[in-house]
N, C-alpha and C positions, 0 to 999 in steps of 0.2 A: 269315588266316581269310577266307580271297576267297569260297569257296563252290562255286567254277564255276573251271576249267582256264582259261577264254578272260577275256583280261582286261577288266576292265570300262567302259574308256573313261572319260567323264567323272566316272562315281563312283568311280574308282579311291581318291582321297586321303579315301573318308568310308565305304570297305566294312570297313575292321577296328575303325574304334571305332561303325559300326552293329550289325554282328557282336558286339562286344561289350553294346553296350544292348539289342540284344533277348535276350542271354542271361539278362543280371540283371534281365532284365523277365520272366522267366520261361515264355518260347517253349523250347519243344522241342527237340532238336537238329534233327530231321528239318523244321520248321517254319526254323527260321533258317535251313538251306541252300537252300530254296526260295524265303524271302525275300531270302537274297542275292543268288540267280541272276536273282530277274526285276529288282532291283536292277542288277545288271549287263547287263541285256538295255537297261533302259532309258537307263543310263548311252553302250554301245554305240550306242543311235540317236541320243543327243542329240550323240556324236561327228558322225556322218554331218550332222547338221540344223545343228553346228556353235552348239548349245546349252550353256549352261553352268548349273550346280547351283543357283546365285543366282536363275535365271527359272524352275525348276519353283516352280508350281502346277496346281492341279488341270484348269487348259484344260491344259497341254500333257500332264498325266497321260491324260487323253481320247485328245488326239490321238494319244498312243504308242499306247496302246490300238489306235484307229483303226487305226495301221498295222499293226500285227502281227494283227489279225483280217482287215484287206484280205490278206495276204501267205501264209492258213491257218495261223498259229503259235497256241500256246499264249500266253494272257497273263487275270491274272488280273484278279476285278471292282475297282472303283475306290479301295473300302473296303478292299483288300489292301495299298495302297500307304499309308493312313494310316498304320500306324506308323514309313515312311521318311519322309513329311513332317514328324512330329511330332518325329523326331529330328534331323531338319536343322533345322527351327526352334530347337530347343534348344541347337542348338549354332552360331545365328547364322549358320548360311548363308543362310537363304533373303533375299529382298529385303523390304524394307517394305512393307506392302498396302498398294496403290495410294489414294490420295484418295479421300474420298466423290466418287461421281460424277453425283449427285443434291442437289438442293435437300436434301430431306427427310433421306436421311442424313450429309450437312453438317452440320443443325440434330441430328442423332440422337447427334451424335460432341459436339457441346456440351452436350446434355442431358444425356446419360450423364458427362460432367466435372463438371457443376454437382451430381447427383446423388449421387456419389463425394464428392463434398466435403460432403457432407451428413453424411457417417459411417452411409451406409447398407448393410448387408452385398450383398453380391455379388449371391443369388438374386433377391433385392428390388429390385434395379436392375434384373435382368433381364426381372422381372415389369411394375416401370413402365415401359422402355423399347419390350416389346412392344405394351401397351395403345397409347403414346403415337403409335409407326410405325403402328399401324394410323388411329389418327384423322388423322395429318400425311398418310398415303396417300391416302386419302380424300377429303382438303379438295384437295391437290393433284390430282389426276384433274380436280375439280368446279372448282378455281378457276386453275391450273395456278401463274405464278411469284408470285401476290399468296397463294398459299394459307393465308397467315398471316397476314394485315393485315385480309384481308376476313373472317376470322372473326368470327362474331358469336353471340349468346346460343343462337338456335335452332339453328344448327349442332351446338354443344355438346348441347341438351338430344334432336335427332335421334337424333346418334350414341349418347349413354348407351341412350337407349328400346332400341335395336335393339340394342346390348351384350346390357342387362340383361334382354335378353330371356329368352333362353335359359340361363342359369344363377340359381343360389339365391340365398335373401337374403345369407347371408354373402357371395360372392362378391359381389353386384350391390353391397354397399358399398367391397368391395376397390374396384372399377372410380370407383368414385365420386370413393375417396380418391387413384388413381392421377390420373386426369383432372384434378383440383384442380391435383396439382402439377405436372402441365403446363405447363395456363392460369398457375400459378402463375410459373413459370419464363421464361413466353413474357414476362406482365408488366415481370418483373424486368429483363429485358433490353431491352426496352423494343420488344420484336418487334410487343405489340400495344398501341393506344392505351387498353385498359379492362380493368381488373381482372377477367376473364370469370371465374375463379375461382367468384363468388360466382351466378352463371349455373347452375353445376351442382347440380342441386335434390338434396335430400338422399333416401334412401330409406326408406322409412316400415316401419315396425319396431320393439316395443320392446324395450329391451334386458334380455337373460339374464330372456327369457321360458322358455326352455326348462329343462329337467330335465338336468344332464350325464348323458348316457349313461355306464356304465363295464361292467367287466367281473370277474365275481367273482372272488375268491382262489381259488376251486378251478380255474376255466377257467386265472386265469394258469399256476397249478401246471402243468396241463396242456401251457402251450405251452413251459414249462422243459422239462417235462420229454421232449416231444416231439423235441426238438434230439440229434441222435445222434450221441454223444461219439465213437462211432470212426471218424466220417469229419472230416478237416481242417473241412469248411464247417459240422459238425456244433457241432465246440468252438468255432469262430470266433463262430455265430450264439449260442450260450448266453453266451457273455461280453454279447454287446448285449444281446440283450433281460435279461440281468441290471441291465447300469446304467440301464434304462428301466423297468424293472419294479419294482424297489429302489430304484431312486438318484431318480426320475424326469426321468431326464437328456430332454432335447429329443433330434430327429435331427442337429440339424446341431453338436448338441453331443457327440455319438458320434464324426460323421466327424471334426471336429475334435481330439480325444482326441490327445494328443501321449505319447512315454514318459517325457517329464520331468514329464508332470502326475499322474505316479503315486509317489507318498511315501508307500512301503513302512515307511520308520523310523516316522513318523509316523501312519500309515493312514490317508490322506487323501488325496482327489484331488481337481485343480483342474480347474472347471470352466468353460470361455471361452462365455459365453451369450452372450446377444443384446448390442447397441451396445458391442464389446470388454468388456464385464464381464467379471471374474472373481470364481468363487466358491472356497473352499475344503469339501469336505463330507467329514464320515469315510466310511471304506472298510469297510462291513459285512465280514465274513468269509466268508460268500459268495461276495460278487461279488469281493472280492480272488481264491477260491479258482479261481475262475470266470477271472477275468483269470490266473493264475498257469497254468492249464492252458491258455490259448491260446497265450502270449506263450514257453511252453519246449517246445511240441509240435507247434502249428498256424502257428505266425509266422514265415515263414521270415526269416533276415539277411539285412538292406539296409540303406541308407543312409536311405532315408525315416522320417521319424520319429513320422509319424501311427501311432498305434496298430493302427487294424483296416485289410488290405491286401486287396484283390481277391483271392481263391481263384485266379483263372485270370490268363492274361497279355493283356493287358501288366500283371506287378504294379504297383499304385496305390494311394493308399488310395482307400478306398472315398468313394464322393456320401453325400451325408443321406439321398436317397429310397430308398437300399439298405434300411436299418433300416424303414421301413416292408414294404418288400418282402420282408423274413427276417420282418416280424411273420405280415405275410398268409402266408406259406408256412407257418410253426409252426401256423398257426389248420387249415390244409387237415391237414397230418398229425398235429393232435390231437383232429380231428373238430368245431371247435368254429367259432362266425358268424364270418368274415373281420371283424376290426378292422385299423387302422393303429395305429402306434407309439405316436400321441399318446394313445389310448384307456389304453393302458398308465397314464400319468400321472392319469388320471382314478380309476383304479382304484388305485393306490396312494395318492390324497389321499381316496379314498372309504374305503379301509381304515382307514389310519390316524383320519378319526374316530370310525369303529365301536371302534376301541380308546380310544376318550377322549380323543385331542389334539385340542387349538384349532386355529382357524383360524388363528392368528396362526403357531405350529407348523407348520401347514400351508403356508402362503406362505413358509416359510422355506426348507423343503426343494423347494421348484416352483419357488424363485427369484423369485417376483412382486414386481415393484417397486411395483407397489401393491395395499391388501388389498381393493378391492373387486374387482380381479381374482376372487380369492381366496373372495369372499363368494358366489358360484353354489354353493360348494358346501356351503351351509347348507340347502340344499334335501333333501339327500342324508343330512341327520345328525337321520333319524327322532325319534331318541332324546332328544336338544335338542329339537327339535319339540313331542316330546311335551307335554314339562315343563312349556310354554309357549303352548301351543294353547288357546284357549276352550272352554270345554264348548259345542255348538251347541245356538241357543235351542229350548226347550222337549222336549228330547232325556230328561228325566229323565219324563216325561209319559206 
């Protein structure tokens, strides 16, 4: 499965089992043979440059590039070549990324170790290690090799003011609590002489002052039934916002969905939430029916065992922030305000106590580890309210 008559030089020993991955990643035919052939063009120069498959990355991706546009040939943009890198990485060709070759991400490459050992999920390292590169960036510019020692309080409270600037309260305390473990971190290792931690002033705000927003049983109805069973993406997205709707599964709890966490004998499916938990919750009939018409019509066989897979190739399973983004599209074609995912769950804990379950009930099926989580949405249970409200003075007058 070479793809191209003229042999491929140094990619020769990785064009049949690339050929092969992009097949079961669900490319084209006519897309695989163009990806093998500029595969083999590239292979061909690196004969000439006297390169071998271990040093591709993305500079000498460039530089091929570079030549075959100095030379009038066709070659395609940069992003064409990601799915050859991603399958030589996979299969151990490529070399080890070179060393941090910076101060800053040295300290960025132990941060992110000590963070992992936190037992912190993936996205949320991602989230602190960005905040944390932008303040080490920073300080380094201003102080260049001491940019860590000479830290001190106002540094810290500068940088937060100009963060929190521009984004909302929720978020300006994400940054808050991100920045802590920094300072936290640096401490620990004994990077700085003073606990700065305790530097980062708090954000002023009371808590679960607001009203949960949700979204009514008919709007959901709505975005069910907006999902158009005979297109593949159609049945795929009604399985999700099923278990978000019903189940009030999280996003990253969707992507997550394995096929073994589905106990059909039983009807019951496991749910991997936040800091590795696992829950078990029954399988409405519904959303089993729901799953049952994805997983024999829309899914196609593979080896992956995440449940929901990408519609287009490379098949993968899907991010968490997909399921947001199938909510927002159900919203545009059932006419109804743009929500994201998690509104969903607001709306199903909103329901359910219009039908008379506790809250305790409530934080059962939301997963909350604890019920003052849980207690915002006493605001929302009119009818409780009622019962319990004072007459306001002199109202009978």
């Amino acid at each position: 499965m070479s793809g191209t008559r003229r042999k491929p030089g140094r990619m020769g020993p990785h064009i049949d089992g690339f050929g092969a991955w992009l097949a079961e990643s669900a490319y084209t035919p006519g897309t695989v043979r163009n990806m093998l052939k500029d595969a083999g063009h590239l292979g061909r120069w690196m004969a000439e440059m006297d390169l071998e498959p271990a040093q591709i990355d993305w500079e000498l991706i460039e530089a091929f590039r570079s030549a075959r546009l100095a030379a009038g040939q066709r070659v395609p943009g940069v992003r064409g070549f990601r799915p050859l890198v991603d399958y030589l990485g996979s299969q151990g060709v490529l070399l080890e990324a070179a060393s941090p070759s910076t101060p800053v991400e040295e300290l960025m490459v132990a941060y992110r170790v000590w963070l992992l050992g936190r037992g912190l999920a993936g996205p949320t390292v991602l989230r602190y290690e960005n905040l944390a590169r932008r303040f080490l960036l920073v300080r380094f510019e201003i102080a260049g090799d001491r940019f860590v020692e000479d830290v001190a309080g106002k540094h810290v409270v500068t940088f937060l003011l100009q963060e929190t600037a521009r984004v909302s309260l929720g978020s300006a305390k994400g940054r808050v609590a991100e920045l802590r473990s920094l300072l936290r971190f640096l401490y620990v290792r004994g990077l700085t002489p003073t606990a700065l931690a305790a530097a980062v002033p708090p954000v002023a705000g009371w808590h679960d002052t607001a009203v949960p927003t949700s979204v009514g049983a008919t709007d959901v109805q709505r975005l069910l039934d907006s999902c158009d069973r005979s297109q593949v993406d159609g049945i795929r997205n009604l399985a999700i916002l099923m278990l978000v709707a019903r189940l009030g599964l999280r996003s990253i709890e969707v992507a997550r969905l394995e096929l073994g966490d589905l106990d059909w004998r039983s009807g019951e499916i496991v749910v991997r939430g936040k800091a590795r938990r696992q829950d078990r919750l029954p399988l409405p009939c519904d959303v089993g029916d729901a799953l049952t018409d994805y997983l024999r019509q829309a899914r196609p066989t593979t080896s992956i065992r995440q449940v929901f897979l990408t519609c287009r190739a490379p098949r993968r399973a899907i991010r968490a922030d997909l399921v947001s983004d199938v909510t927002r599209r159900a919203c545009e074609q059932a006419g109804v305000a743009r929500v994201g995912a998690h509104r969903l769950r607001h709306a199903l804990a909103t329901e359910m106590l219009r039908h008379g379950a506790t809250l305790i009930e409530v934080s059962q099926v939301l997963r909350h580890r604890d019920l003052a989580t849980t207690a915002i949405y006493a605001k929302v249970d009119l009818t409780t309210l009622r019962r319990v409200a004072q007459p306001w003075p002199g109202a009978g007058r």
